[in-house]
One Martini backbone bead per residue (centre of mass of N, CA, C, O) as a GRO file, in nm:
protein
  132
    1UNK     BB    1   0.468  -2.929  -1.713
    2UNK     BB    2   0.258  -2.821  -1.977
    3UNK     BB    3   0.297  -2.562  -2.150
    4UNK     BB    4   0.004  -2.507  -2.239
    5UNK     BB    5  -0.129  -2.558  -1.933
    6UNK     BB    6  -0.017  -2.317  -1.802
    7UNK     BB    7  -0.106  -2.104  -2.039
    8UNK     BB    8  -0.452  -2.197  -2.061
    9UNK     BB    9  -0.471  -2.277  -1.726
   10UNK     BB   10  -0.335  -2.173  -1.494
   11UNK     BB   11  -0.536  -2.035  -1.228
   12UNK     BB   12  -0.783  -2.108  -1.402
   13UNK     BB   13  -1.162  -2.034  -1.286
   14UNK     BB   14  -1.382  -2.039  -1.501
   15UNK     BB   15  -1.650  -2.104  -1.306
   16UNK     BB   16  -1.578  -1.785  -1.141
   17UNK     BB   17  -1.670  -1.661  -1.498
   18UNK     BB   18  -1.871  -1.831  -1.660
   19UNK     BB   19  -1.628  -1.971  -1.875
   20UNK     BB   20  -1.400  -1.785  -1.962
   21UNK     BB   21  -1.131  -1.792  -2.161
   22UNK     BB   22  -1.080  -1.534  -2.034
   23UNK     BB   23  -0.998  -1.351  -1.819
   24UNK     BB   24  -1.050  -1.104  -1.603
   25UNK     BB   25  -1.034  -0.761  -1.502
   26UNK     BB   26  -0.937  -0.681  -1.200
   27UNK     BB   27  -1.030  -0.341  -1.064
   28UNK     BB   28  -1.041  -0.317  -0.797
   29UNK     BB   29  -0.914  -0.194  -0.517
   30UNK     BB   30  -1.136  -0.299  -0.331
   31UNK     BB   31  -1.295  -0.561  -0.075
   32UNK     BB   32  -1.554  -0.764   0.020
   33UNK     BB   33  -1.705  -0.831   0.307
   34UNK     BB   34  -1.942  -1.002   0.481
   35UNK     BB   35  -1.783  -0.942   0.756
   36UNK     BB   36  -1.608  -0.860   1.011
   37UNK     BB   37  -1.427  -1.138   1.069
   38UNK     BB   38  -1.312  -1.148   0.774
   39UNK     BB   39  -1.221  -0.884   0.752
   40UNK     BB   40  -0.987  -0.962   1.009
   41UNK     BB   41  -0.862  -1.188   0.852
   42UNK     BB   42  -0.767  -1.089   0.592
   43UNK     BB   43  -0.572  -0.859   0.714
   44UNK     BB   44  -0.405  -1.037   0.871
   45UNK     BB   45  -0.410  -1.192   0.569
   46UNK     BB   46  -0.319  -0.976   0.305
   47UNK     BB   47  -0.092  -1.158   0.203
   48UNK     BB   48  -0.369  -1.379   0.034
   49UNK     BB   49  -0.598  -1.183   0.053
   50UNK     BB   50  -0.885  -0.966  -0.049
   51UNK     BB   51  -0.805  -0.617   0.021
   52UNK     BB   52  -0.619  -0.508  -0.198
   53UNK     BB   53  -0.483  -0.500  -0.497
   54UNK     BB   54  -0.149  -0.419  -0.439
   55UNK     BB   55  -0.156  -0.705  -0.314
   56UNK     BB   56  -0.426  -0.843  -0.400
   57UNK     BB   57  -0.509  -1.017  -0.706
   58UNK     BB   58  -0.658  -1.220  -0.954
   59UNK     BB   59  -0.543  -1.153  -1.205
   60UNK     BB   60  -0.201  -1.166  -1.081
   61UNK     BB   61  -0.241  -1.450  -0.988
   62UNK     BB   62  -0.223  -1.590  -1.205
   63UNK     BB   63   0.060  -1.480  -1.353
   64UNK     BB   64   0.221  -1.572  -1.101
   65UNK     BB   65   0.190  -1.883  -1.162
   66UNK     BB   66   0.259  -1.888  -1.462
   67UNK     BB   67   0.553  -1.813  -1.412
   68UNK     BB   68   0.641  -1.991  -1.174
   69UNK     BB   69   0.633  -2.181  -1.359
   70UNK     BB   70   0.800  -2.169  -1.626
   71UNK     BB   71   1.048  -2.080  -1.402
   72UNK     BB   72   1.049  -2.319  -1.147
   73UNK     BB   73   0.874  -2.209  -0.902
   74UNK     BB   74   0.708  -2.141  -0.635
   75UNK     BB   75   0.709  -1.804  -0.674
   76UNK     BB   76   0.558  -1.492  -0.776
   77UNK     BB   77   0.595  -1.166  -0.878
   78UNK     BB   78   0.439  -0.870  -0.893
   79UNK     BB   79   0.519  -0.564  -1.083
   80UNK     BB   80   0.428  -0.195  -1.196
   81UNK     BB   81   0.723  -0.216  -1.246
   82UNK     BB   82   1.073  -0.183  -1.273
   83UNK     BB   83   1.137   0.015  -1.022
   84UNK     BB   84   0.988  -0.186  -0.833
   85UNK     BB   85   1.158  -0.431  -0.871
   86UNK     BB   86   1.400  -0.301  -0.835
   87UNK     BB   87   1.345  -0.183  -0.513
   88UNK     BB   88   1.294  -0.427  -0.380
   89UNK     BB   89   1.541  -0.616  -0.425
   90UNK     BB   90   1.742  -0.338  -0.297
   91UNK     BB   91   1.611  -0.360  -0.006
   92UNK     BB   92   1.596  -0.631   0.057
   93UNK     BB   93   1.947  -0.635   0.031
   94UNK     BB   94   2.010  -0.401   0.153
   95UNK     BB   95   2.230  -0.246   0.415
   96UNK     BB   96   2.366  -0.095   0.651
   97UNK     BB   97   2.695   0.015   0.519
   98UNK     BB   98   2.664  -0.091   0.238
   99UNK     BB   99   2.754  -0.140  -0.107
  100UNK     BB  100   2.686   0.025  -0.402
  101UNK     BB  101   2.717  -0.090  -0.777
  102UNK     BB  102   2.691   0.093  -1.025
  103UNK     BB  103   2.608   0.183  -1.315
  104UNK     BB  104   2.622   0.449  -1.462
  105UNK     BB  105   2.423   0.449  -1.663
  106UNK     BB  106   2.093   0.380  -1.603
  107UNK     BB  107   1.791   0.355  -1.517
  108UNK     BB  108   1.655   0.635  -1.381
  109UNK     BB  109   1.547   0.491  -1.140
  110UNK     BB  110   1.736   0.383  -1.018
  111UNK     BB  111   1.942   0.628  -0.996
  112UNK     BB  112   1.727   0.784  -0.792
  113UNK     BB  113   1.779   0.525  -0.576
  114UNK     BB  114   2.102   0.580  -0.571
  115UNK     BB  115   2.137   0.879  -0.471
  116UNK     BB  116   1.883   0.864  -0.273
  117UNK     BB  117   1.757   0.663  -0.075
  118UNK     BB  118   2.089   0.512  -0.046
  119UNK     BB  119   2.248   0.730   0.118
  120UNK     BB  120   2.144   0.637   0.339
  121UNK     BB  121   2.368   0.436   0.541
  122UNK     BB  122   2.521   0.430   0.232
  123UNK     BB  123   2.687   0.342  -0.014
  124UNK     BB  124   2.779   0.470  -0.366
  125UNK     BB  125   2.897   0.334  -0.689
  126UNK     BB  126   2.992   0.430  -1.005
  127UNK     BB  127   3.024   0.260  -1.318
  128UNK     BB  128   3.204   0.122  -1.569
  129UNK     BB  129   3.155  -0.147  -1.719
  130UNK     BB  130   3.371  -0.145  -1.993
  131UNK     BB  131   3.606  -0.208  -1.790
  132UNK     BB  132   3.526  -0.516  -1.669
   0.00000   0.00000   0.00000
């Protein structure tokens, strides 16, 4: 795909915002739906559905394709913070009995979570990086 058509264009359904050249910042939390049965069969399928924002936002849907084409990727993910995308990340792969290696100074959040949360019935070491 072409840089700039993925920058200018990709994702963007210009039609469904009036034709304006910049998406919308859709703020909205919770979304309509039309009847009660849309509105279950989107529950069910909330993870691709605009049923809550921090699910699923369409101007965040835009930014998330246009990633993921720059990177070469399948699908990419946004997330409200760099702590959330380190949790996700970590959380996601890290399981009971696993030994986590941390930098010594980490980022706030980060050592927080290295701490806190992963303490329980997982092992925890922090290293100063400059001796590796």
């Amino acid at each position: 795909m072409d840089l700039s058509w993925i920058i200018n264009h990709l994702g963007e359904e210009r039609e469904r915002y009036f034709d304006a050249v910049i998406p919308p910042i859709v703020q909205s939390a919770i979304f309509a739906h039309p009847d009660i049965a849309t509105m279950r069969a989107r529950l069910a399928d909330e993870f691709n559905a605009h049923v809550y924002t921090r699910g699923q936002n369409p101007t965040v849907e835009i930014v998330a394709k246009k990633v993921a084409a720059l990177e070469g990727a399948e699908r990419a993910l946004m997330f409200g913070s760099g702590a959330a995308a380190i949790a996700a990340g970590v959380l996601a792969n890290v399981r009971a009995g696993d030994e986590v290696i941390c930098v010594e100074k980490p980022y706030f959040w980060t050592g927080q979570l290295v701490r806190k949360l992963l303490r329980v019935g997982r092992q925890t070491r922090r290293t100063d990086i400059r001796a590796a």
